[in-house]
C-alpha positions in Angstrom: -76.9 105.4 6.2 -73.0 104.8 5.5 -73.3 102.1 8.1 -76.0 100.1 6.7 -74.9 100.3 3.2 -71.4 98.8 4.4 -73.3 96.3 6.5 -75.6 94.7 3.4 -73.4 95.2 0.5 -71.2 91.5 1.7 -74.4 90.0 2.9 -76.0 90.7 -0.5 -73.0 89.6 -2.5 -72.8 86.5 -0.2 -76.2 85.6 -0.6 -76.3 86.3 -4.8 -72.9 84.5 -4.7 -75.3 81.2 -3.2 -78.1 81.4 -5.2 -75.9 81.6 -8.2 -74.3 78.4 -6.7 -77.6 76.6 -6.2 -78.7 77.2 -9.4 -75.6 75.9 -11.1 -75.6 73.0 -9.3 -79.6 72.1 -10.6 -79.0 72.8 -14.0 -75.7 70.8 -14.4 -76.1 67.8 -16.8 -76.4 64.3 -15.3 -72.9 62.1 -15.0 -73.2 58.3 -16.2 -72.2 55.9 -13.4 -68.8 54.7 -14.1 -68.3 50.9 -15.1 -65.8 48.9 -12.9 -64.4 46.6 -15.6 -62.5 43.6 -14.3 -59.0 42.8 -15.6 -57.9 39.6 -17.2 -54.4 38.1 -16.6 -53.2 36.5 -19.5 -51.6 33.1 -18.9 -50.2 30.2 -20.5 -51.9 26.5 -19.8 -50.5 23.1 -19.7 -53.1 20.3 -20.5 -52.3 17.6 -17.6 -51.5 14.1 -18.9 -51.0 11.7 -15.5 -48.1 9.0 -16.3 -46.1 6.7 -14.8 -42.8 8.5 -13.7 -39.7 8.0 -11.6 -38.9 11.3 -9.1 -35.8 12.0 -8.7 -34.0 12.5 -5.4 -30.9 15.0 -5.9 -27.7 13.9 -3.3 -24.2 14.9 -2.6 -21.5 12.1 -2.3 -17.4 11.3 -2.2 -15.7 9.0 -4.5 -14.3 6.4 -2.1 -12.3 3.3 -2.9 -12.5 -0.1 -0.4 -9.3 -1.3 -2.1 -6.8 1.4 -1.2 -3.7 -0.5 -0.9 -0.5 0.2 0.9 2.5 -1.1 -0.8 5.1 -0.8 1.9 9.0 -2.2 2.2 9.3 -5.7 2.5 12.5 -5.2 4.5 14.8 -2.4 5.1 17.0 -1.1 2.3 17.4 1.6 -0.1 15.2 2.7 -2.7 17.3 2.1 -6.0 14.0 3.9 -8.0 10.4 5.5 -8.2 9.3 5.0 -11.0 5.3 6.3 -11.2 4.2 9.7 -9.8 0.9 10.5 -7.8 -1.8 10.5 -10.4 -0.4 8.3 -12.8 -2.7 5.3 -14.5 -0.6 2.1 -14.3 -1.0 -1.8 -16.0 -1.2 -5.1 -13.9 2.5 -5.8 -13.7 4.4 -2.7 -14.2 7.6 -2.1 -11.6 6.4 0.9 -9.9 9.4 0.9 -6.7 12.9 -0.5 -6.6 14.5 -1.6 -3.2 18.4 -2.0 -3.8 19.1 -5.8 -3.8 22.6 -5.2 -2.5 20.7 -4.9 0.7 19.3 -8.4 0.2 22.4 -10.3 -0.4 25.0 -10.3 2.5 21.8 -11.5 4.4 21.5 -14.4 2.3 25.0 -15.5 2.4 24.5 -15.2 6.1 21.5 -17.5 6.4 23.4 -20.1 3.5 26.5 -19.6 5.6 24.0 -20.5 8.7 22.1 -23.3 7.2 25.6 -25.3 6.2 27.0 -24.5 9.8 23.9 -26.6 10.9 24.1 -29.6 8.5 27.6 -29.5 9.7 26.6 -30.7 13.3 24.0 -32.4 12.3 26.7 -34.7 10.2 29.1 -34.2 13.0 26.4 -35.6 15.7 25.6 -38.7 13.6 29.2 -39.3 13.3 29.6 -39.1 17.1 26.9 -41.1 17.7 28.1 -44.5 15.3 31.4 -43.8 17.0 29.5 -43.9 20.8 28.0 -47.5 19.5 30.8 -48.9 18.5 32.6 -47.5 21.9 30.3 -48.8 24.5 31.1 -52.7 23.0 34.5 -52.2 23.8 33.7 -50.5 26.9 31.4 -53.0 27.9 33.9 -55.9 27.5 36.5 -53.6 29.9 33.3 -53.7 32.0 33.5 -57.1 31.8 37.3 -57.2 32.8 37.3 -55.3 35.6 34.3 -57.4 37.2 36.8 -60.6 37.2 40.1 -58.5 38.5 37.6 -57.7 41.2 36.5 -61.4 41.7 40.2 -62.2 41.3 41.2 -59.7 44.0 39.4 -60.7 46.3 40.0 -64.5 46.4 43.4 -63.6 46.5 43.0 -61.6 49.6 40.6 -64.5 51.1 43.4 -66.7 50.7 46.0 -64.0 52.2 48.0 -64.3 48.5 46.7 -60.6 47.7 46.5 -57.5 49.4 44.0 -55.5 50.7 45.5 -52.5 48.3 45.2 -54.4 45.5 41.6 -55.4 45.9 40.9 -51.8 46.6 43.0 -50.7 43.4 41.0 -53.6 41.7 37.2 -52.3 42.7 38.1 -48.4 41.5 38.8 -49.7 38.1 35.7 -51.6 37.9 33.5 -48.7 39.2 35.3 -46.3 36.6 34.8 -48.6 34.3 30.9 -48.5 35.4 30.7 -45.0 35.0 32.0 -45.0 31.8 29.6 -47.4 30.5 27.1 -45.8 32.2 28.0 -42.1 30.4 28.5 -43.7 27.0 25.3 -45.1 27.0 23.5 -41.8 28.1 25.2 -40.0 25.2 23.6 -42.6 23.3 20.2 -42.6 24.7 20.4 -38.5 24.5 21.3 -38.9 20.8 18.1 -38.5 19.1 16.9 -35.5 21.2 20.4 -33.9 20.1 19.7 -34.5 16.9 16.4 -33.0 16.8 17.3 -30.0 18.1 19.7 -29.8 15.6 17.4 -30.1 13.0 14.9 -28.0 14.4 17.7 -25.1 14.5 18.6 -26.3 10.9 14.8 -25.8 9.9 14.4 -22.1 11.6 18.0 -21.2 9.3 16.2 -22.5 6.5 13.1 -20.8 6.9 14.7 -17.7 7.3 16.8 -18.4 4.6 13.2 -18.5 2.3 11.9 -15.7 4.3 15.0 -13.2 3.4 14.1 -15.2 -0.2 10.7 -13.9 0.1 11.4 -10.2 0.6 13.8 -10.1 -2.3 11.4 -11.2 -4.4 9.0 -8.9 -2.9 11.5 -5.9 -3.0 10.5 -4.4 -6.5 6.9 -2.8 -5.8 4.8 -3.9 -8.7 0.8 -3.1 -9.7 -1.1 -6.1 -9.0 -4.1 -4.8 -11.1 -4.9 -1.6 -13.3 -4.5 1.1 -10.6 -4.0 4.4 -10.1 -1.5 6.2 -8.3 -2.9 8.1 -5.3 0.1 8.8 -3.3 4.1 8.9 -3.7 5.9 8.5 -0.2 9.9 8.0 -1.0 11.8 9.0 -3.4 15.6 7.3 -4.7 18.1 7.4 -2.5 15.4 7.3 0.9 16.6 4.3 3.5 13.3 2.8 4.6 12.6 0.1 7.0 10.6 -2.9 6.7 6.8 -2.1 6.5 7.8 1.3 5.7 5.1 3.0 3.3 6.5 3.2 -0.3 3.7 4.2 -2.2 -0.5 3.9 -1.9 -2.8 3.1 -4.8 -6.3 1.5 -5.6 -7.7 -0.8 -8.5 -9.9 1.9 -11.2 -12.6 -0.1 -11.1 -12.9 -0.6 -7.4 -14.3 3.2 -7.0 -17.9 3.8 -5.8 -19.6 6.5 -4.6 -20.7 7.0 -0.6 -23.7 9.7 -0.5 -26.4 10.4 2.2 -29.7 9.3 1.9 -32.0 11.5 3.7 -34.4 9.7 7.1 -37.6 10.4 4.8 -36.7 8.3 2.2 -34.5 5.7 3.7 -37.3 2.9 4.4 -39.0 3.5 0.4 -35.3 2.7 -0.7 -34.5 -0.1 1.6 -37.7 -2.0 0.4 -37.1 -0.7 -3.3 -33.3 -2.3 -3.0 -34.1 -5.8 -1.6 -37.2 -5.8 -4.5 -34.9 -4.8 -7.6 -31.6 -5.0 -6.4 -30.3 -2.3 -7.4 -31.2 1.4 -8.8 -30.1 3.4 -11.6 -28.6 6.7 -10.5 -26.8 9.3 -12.9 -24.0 11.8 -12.1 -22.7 14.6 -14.3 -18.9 15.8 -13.9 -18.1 18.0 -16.7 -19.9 17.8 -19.7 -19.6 14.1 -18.9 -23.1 12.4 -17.6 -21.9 8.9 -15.7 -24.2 6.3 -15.1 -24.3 5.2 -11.4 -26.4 2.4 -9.6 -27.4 2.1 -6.1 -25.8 -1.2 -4.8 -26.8 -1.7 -1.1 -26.9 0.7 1.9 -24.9 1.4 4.8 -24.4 -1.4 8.0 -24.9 2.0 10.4 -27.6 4.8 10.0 -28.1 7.7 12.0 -30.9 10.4 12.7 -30.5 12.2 9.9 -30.6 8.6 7.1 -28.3 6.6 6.2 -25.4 6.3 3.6 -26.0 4.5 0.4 -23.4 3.0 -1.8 -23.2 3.6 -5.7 -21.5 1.4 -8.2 -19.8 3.5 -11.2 -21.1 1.8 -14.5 -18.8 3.7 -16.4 -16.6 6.0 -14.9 -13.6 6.1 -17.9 -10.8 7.6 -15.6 -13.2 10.8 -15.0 -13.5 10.8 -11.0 -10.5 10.1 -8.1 -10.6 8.6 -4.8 -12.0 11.6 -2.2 -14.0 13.9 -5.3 -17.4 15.5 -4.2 -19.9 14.8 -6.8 -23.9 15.7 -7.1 -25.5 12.7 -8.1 -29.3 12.1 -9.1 -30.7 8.6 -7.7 -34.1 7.8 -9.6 -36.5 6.1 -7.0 -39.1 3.9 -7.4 -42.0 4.5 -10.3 -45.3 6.6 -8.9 -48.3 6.0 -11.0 -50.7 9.2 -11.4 -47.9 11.5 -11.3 -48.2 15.4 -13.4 -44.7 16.9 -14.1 -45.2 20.5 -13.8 -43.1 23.5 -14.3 -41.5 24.6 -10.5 -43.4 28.0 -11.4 -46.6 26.5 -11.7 -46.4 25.1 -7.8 -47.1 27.3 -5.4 -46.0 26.8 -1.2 -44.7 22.9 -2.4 -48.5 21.3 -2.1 -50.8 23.8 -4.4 -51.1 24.4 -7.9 -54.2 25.8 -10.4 -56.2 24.7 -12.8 -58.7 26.9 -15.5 -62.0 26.6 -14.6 -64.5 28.6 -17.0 -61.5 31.7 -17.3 -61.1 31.4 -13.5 -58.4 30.5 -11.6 -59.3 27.1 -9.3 -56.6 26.1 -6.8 -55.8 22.7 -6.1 -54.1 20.8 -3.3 -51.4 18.3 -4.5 -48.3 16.2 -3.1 -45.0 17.1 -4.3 -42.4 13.3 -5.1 -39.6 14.8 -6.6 -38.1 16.5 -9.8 -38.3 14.9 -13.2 -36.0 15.7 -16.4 -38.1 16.0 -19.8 -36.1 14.5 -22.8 -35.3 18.1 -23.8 -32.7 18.5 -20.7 -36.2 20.3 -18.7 -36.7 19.8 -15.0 -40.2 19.7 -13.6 -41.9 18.7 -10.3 -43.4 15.4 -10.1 -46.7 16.8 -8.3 -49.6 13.4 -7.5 -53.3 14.6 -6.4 -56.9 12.6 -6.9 -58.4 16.3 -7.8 -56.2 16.9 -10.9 -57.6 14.6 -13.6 -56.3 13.9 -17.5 -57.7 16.7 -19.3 -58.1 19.7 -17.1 -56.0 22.7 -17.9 -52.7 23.4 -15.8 -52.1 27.0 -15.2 -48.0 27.1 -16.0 -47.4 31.3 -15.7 -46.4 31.9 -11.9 -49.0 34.5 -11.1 -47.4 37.0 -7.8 -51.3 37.6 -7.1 -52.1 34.1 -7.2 -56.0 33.4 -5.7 -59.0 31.1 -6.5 -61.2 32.6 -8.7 -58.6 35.3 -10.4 -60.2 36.1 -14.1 -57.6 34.7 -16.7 -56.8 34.2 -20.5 -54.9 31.4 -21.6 -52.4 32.3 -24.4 -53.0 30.7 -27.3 
């Protein structure tokens, strides 16, 4: 009996335990359903006003000069003076170098010293040649002389009065006397290419007579225009030689700015250029913003575009020869065109618009950024599905999909 009681007591509390459960479970009160409530992103809403706008194309160029000149030594000598230092802003006609003109003079007194040497012949040759004139008449009558001794001689030996010596003796002094004739009027003949040569040799001392002229007056280094000092190569005291460089400088208003156009947009400039002539560009160095223009582009391209040449509008002694600059180049007017906040484009091509508390994406074309009036800048964005009126979602939403329940902030 022990044994059954221990047996039925669990399977009586198990089965009391169940029916306890079951009748619990039947009498427990009835739970609502629960109500999935969808949640509302609150956002802030541009409404889109298509204008006419210029995108902006954002580059990186180097102040470069085409005018960098190289004032070198016009002969050699020694710097008497440097005046200017690198860096310095200098006027049309201001003595920047001094070459010691000691070094100039015993080379003129040379060439003077030269040139009357020269005249001197020249005088002397004339001289010798009235003298060879007036010599060959006289010459010519002993000429003349000689022929009758000859004539003479010889009838006297025909007529066995004279000798045979004296005939001989008689025909030597008439052929010396030939000869001499003959020389003097050579020398005479050859005057007037003596004479030339002369000159020509008196010409060459006098033109480098005005060359050694030339370099003194070249010899102080002056600014030919409003420059600015880019580079000091001497200093007093230095012995330089001729072409040596003394100093380099360029003009302030030759600078211009060299910058790489990308491939992409290389053939919309080109055709923009040679239609307006030139495009307004702006740089800012400092505080300072600095109008540029785009002039023409580069004679050689490459794959990856081409370089295009800026003209500095007004650069007021800001930039140097060889400074980097960013530089903004403003390309040709888009009709159509929404500037919208870079937070508001999603991916570069998509952006969206409310639609009945809904997000509604839409595809668009990205041209370029745009500065508002306020200093803003915004992405030019074009597409033939965003229209004047509709509602531009502005707030970047991380969870960003069509048909995403929104509130605009008023």
């Amino acid at each position: 009996m022990k044994r059954l009681t221990k047996f039925l007591l669990p399977v009586l509390i198990l089965a009391v335990g169940f029916g306890v459960f079951q009748y619990l479970k039947q009498t427990r009160p009835e739970r609502p359903p629960a109500e999935i409530v969808e949640r509302v992103w609150r956002i802030e809403a541009e409404t889109v006003e298509p204008r006419r706008l210029s995108p902006g194309l954002e580059l990186y160029g180097s102040v470069q000069t085409p005018d960098l000149l190289r004032a070198a030594a016009s002969a050699q000598a020694r710097v008497a003076g440097v005046l200017v230092r690198e860096g310095d802003r200098v006027e049309a006609g201001q003595l920047l170098v001094e070459l010691d003109p000691r070094d100039f003079s015993f080379r003129l007194a040379q060439a003077r010293a030269r040139i009357d040497e020269l005249e001197a012949q020249v005088e002397s040759e004339q001289t010798g040649h009235e003298t060879d004139l007036a010599a060959l008449e006289q010459e010519r009558k002993l000429l003349a002389i000689a022929q009758d001794g000859v004539e003479r001689a010889s009838q006297l030996t025909k007529q066995r009065v004279g000798s045979q010596t004296d005939l001989d003796i008689a025909e030597q002094e008439l052929a010396r006397q030939a000869l001499a004739v003959s020389n003097r009027e050579m020398n005479i003949a050859d005057f007037p290419a003596r004479r030339r040569a002369l000159e020509a040799r008196r010409a060459s001392a006098r033109a480098g007579l005005e060359e050694i002229a030339l370099e003194l007056e070249r010899a102080p280094v002056v600014a030919p225009y409003d420059a600015i000092i880019a580079k000091v190569s001497v200093t007093a005291g230095d012995q330089v030689r001729k072409d040596d460089i003394l100093l380099t400088l360029y003009a302030i208003d030759s600078l211009e700015v060299r910058a790489r156009i990308p491939a992409p947009f290389q053939a919309e400039l080109s055709a923009s250029l040679q239609a307006e002539g030139r495009l307004p560009a702006t740089a800012t160095v400092g505080e300072r913003t600095l109008k540029l223009s785009l002039e023409r582009l580069a004679g050689e391209a490459s794959a990856s575009g081409i370089d295009g040449l800026f003209d500095i509008e007004d650069e007021e002694g800001l930039l140097r020869a060889g400074q980097m600059i960013a530089l903004r180049l403003d390309r040709p007017p888009r009709d159509g065109v929404v500037p919208a906040p870079f937070g508001a484009v999603y991916g570069g091509d998509r952006v969206y618009t409310l639609v009945d508390g809904r997000m509604k994406g839409v595809s668009v074309r990205s041209l370029g950024s745009w500065f508002t009036e306020t200093g803003e800048e915004r992405l030019l964005v074009q597409a033939p599905d965003l229209a004047a009126g509709d509602r531009l979602i502005v707030t970047h939403m991380p969870n960003a999909v069509d048909g995403l329940r929104v509130e605009a902030v008023q």
